[in-house]
Structures are given as C-alpha cells and as structure tokens.
VOBA-1610 file (N, C-alpha, C; in pm, whole numbers, padded with zeros to 5 digits, always signed):
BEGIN
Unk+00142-03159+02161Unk+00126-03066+02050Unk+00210-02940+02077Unk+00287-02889+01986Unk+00418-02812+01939Unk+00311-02655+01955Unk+00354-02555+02050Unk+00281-02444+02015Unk+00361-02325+01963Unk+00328-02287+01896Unk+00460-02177+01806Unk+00421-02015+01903Unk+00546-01945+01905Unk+00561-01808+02042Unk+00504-01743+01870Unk+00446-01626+01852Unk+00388-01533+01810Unk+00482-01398+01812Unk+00585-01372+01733Unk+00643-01241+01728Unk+00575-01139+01669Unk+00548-01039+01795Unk+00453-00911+01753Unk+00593-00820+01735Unk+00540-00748+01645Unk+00606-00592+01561Unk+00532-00461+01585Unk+00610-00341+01643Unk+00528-00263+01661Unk+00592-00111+01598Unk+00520-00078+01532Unk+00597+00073+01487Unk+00489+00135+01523Unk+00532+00297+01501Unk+00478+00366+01560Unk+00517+00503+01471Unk+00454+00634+01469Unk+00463+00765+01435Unk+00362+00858+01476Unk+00429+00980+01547Unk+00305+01094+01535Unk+00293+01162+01418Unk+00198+01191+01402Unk+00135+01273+01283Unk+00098+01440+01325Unk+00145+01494+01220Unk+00092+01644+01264Unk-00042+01706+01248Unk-00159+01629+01266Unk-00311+01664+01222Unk-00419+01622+01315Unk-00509+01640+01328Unk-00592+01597+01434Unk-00643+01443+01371Unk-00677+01386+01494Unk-00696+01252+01490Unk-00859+01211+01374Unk-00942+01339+01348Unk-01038+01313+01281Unk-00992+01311+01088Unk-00899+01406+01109Unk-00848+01405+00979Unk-00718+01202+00922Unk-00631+01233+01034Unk-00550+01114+01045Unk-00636+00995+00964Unk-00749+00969+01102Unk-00872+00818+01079Unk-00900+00847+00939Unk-00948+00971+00874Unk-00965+00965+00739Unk-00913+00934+00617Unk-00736+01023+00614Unk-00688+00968+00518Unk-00631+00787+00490Unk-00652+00722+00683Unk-00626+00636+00674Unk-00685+00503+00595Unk-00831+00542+00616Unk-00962+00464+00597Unk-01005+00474+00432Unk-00950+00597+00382Unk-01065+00625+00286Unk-00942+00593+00165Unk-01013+00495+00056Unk-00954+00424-00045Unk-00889+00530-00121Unk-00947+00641-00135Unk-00898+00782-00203Unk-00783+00822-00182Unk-00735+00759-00044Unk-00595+00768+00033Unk-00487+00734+00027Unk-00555+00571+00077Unk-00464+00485+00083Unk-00378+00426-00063Unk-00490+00466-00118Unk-00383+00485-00267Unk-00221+00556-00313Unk-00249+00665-00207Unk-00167+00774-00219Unk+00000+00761-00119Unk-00075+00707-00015Unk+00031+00690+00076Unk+00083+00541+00090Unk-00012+00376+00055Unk-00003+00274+00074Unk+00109+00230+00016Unk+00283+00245+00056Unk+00406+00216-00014Unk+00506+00234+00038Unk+00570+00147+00076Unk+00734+00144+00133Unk+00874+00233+00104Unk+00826+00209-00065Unk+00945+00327-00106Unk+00916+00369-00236Unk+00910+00527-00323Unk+00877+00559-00432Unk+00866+00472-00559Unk+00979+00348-00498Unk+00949+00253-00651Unk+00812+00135-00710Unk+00742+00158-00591Unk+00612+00085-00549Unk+00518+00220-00546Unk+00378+00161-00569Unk+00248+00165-00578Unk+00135+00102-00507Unk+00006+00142-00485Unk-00098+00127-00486Unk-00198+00171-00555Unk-00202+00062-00700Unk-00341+00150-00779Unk-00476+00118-00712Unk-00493+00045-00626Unk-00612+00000-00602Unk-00626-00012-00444Unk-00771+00040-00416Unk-00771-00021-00263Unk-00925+00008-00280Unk-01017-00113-00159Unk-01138-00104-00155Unk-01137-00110-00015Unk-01224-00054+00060Unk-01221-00060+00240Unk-01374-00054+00248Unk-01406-00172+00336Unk-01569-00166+00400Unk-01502-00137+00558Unk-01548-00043+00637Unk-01467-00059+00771Unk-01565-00018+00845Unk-01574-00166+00922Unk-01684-00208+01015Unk-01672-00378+01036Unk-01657-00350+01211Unk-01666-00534+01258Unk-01725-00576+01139Unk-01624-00713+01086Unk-01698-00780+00949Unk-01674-00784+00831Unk-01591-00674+00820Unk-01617-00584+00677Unk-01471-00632+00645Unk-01437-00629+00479Unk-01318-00666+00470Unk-01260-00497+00369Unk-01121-00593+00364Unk-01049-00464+00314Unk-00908-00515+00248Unk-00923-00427+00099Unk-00816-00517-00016Unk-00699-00377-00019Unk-00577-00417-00105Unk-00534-00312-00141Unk-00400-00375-00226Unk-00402-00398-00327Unk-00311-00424-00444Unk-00186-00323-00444Unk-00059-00372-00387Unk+00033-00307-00383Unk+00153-00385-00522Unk+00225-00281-00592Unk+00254-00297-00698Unk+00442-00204-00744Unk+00501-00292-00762Unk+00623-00216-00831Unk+00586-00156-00934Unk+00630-00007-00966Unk+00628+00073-01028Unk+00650+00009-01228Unk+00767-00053-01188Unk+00825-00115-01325Unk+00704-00258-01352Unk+00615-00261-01332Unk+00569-00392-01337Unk+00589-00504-01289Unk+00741-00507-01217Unk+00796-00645-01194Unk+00731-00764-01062Unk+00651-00703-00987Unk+00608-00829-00866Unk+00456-00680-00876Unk+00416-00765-00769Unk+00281-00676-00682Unk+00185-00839-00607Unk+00116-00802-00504Unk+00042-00850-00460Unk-00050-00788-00365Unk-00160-00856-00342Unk-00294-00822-00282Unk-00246-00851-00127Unk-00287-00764-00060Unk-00266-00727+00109Unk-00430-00707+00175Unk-00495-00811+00242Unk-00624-00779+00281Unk-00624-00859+00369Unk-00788-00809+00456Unk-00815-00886+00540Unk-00948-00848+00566Unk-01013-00904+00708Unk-01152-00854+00767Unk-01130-00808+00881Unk-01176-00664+00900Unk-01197-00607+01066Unk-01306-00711+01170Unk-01215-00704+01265Unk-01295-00769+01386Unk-01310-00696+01453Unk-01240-00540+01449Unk-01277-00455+01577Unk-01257-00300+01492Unk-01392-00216+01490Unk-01348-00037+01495Unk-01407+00018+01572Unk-01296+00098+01637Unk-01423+00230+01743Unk-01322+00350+01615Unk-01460+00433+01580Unk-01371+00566+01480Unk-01278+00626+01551Unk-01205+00717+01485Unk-01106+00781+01542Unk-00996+00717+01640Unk-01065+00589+01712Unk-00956+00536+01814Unk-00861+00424+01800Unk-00977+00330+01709Unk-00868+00153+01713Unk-00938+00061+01594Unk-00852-00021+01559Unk-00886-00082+01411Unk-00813-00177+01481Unk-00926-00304+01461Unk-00813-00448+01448Unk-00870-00551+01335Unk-00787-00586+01275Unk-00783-00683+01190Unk-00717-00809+01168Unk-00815-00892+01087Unk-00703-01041+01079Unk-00681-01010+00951Unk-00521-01066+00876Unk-00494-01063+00742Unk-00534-01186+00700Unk-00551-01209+00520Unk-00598-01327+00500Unk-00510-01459+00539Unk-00369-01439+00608Unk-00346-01581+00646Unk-00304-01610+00777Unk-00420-01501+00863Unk-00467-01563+00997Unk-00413-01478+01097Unk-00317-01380+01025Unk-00201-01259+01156Unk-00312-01156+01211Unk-00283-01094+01324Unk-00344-01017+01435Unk-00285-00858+01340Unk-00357-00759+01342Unk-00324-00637+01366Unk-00349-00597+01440Unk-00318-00462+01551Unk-00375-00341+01597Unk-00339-00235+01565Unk-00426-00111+01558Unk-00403+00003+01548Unk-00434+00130+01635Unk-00382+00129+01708Unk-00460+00224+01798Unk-00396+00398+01725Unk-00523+00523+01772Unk-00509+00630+01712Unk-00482+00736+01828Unk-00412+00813+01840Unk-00414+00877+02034Unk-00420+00967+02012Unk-00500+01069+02022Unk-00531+01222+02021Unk-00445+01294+02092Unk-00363+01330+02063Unk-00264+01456+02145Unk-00245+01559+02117Unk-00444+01638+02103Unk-00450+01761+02077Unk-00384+01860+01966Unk-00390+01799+01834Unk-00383+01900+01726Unk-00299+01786+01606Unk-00236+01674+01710Unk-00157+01595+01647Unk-00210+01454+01695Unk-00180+01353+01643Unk-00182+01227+01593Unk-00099+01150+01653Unk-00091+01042+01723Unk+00003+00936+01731Unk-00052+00799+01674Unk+00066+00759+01590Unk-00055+00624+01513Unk+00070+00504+01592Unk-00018+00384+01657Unk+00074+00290+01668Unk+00059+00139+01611Unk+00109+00092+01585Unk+00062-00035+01493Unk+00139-00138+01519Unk+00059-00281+01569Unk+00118-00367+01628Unk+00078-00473+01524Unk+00157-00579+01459Unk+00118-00656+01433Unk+00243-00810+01421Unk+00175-00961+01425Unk+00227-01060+01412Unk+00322-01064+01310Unk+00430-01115+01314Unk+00538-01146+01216Unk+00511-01217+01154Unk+00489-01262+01019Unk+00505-01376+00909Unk+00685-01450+00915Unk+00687-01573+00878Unk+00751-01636+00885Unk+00858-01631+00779Unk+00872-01596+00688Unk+00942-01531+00546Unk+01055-01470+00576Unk+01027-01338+00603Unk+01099-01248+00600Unk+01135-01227+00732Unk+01273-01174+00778Unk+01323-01105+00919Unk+01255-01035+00959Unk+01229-01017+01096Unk+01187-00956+01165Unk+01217-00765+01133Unk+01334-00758+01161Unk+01392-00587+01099Unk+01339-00584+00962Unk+01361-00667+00861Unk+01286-00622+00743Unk+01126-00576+00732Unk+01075-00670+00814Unk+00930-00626+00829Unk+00903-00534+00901Unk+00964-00477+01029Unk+00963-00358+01124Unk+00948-00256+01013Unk+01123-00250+00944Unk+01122-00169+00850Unk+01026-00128+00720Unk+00972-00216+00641Unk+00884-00204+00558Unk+00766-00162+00620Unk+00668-00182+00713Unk+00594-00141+00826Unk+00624+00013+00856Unk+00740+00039+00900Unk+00785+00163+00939Unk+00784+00292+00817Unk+00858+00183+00726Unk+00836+00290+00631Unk+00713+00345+00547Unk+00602+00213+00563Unk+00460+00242+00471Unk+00393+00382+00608Unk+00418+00363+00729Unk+00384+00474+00805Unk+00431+00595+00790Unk+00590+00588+00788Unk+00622+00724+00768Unk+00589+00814+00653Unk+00574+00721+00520Unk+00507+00792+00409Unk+00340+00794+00410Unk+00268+00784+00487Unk+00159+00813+00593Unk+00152+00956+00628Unk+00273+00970+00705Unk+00283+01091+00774Unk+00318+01198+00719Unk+00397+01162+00627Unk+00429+01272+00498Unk+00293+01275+00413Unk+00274+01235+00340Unk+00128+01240+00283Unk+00075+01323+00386Unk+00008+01291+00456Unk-00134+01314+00557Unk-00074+01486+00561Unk+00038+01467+00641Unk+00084+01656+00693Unk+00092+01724+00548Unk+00129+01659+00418Unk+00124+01748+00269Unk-00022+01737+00265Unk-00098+01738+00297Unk-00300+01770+00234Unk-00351+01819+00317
//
C-alpha cells in the first residue's frame, strides 16, 4: 500500500496588538467577516464559529462580482484560548495555529497540509495573504 508524503505550508505574521485582542478578532464571526479574504475583489458575507474541541466552523468566501464563492469549514480538535487552534477541514487536511505573546504584539503562525489542486506557492500565497489582511484589519480597530 502506496503512502502519500503530506506537504505542510506555513505562513506566518506578527501583529501589532496583544494576543487577547488578536484571539478575538480572530475567533469572533463579527471579524472574520471583515478580514476573511485574499484580495479586495473577494468577500466574506458569512461566518459562524463554535470554538471548542468538537465544535465546527463555516465561513462562505465569495467574489465580489458574484462570479465563484465557496464554503471553507471544518471541526476543532484542539483550543487552549489565546494560544493554539487546531483543526481538520472538511476534506480531512491538518491545521495549526499557534498565537505567541511578545508582549504588546502578536505573532500568528499557521501551518497547514497542501491540497492537491493548486501549487504549493499559490496556496502559501493565498494563505499569506488572507493573514496579512488579518494584520491590517486587527492593527486598523
């Protein structure tokens, strides 16, 4: 039996806010609305978050013009607040998130499995960029 190697992706950004504020805008659907998007021509009208071992979590990401959108979810298997979020997506990939307090500021790092679709750099990138507009958001509120 054929076992397939697992390409993990990891981006990363500090944030300029304390780690209690960060965990918040991250978690709270009120948010992730705001920041959940790769590049101004996309959207998130919708997001629902139960966050807790168990709990699942949706978030309908959407081109601006109408033209594509799809649902991005999964169930947490792991939260300690403020520190680490892990999740499976619905077709079976690993996340992590760990949160690192460095006293006034934020480091967010985010590791997750590659899907088979798309390149590797494309997904870094799209990844990279839904963070960095994270970080913009979060430091504008």
């Amino acid at each position: 039996m054929e076992t397939q190697q697992t390409t993990v992706i990891t981006v990363e950004n500090t944030v300029n806010a304390p780690v209690e504020k960060v965990w918040e805008f991250w978690t709270k659907p009120e948010h992730i609305t705001k920041w959940n998007n790769a590049s101004d021509d996309w959207h998130t009208p919708r997001a629902e978050n139960d966050l807790r071992a168990g709990g699942s979590f949706s978030a309908r990401m959407e081109a601006k013009d109408g033209s594509f959108g799809f649902d991005f979810g999964g169930v947490y298997d792991e939260v300690r607040t403020n520190e680490y979020i892990e999740y499976t997506l619905g077709d079976g990939r690993k996340v992590q998130i760990t949160f690192t307090d460095l006293g006034g500021s934020t480091k967010v790092t985010e590791s997750f499995d590659a899907e088979g679709t798309h390149s590797v750099e494309m997904q870094r990138g799209g990844w990279q960029a839904i963070l960095d507009n994270f970080k913009k958001y979060t430091e504008a509120n």
